[in-house]
C-alpha positions as CSV (number, residue, x, y, z in Angstrom):
1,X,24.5,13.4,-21.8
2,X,24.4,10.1,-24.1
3,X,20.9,9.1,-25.2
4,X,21.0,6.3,-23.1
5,X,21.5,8.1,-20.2
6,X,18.5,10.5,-21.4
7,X,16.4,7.4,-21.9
8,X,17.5,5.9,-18.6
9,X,16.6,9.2,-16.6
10,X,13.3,9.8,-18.4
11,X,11.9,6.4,-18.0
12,X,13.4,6.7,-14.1
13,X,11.2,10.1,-13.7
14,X,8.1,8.4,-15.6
15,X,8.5,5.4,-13.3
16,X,9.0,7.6,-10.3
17,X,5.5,9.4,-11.7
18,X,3.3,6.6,-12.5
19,X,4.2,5.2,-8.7
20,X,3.3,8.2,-7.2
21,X,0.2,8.6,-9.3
22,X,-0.9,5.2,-8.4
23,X,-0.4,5.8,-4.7
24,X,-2.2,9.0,-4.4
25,X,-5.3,7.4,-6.9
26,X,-5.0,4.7,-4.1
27,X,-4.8,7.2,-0.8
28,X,-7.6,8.4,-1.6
29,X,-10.0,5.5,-2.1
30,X,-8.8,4.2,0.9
31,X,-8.9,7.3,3.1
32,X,-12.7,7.9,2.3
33,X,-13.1,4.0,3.4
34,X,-10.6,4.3,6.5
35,X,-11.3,4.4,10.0
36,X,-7.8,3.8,11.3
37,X,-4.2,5.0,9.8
38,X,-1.0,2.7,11.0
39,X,2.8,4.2,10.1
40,X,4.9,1.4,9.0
41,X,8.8,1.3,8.4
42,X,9.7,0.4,5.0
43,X,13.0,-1.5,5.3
44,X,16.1,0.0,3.0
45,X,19.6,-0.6,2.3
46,X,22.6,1.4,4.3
47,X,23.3,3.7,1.6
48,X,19.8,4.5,0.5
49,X,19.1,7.8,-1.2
50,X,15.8,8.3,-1.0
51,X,13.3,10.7,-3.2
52,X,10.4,9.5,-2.8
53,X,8.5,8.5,0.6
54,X,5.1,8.2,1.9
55,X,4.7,5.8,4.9
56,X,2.2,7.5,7.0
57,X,-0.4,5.2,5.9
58,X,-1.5,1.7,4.0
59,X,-0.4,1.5,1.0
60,X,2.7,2.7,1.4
61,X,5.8,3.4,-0.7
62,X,9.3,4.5,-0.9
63,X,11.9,4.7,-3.7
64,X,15.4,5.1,-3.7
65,X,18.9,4.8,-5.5
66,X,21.4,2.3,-4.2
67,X,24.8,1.4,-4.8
68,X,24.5,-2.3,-3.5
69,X,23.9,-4.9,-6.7
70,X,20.8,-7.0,-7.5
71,X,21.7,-10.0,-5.2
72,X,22.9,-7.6,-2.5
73,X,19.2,-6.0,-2.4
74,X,17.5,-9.3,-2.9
75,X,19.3,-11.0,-0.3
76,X,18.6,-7.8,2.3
77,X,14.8,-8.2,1.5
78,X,15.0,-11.6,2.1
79,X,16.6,-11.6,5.1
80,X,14.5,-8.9,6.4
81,X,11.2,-10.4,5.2
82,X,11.6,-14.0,4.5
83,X,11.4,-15.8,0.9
84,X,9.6,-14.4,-1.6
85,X,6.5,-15.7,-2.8
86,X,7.0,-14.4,-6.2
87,X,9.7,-13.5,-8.8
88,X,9.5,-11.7,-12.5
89,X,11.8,-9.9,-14.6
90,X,9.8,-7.4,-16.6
91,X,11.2,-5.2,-19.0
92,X,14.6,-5.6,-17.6
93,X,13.0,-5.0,-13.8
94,X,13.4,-7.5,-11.0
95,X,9.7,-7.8,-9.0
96,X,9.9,-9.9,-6.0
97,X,6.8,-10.2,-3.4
98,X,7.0,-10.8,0.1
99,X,4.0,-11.2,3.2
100,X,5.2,-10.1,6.2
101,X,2.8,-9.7,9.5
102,X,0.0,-9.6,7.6
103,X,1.4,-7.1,5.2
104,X,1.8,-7.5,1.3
105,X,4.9,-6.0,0.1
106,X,6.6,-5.7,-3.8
107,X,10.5,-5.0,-4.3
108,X,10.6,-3.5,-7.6
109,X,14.6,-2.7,-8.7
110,X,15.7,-1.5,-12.1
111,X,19.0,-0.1,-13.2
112,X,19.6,3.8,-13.7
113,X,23.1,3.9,-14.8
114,X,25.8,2.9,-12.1
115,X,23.0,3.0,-9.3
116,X,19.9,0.6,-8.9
117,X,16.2,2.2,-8.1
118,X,14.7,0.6,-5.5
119,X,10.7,1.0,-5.5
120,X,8.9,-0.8,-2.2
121,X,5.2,-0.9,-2.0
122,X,3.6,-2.2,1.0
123,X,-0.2,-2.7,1.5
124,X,-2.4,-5.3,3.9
């Protein structure tokens, strides 16, 4: 294993982490303040593997590797959720945010050697 590739799969499972972290912090603020919990389908790409997914309430999230390329996944989000709103490349990540039925939802896609993660948060 290179040290790219070590670097690439550490900042991957740190990524993976700090989403998960932030989505339980945020579960359960909003459960104590929740009176109602609504399941939503998180839209993903044919050849999705995902390892990560919690969509039985708002905020949701689910993250995944994908074959596809950047344009591919950007053009499957906008076709499934209109134009984005917003676009920034941060530390080599592509963000893109998207309202859909009332609903507030961030495409976050990175590379992890030949795959891209795919990280989709959606809350009201």
């Amino acid at each position: 294993m290179t040290k790219n590739t070590k670097r690439s799969l550490l900042s991957s499972i740190f990524c993976s982490t700090l989403y998960s972290a932030l989505l339980s912090a945020t579960l359960i603020s909003t459960s104590a303040n929740a009176t109602d919990t609504e399941k939503v389908t998180i839209e993903v790409m044919n050849d999705a593997k995902i390892f990560a997914q919690f969509d039985d309430e708002i905020p949701a999230v689910i993250n995944y590797f994908t074959k596809s390329n950047e344009t591919s996944i950007v053009d499957f989000y906008e076709e499934k959720y209109g134009q984005a709103i917003s676009s920034n490349r941060k530390k080599g990540r592509l963000e893109k945010s998207f309202i859909k039925d009332n609903y507030n939802i961030k495409i976050i896609i990175s590379e992890q050697n030949n795959f891209r993660q795919v990280d989709v948060l959606v809350t009201k």
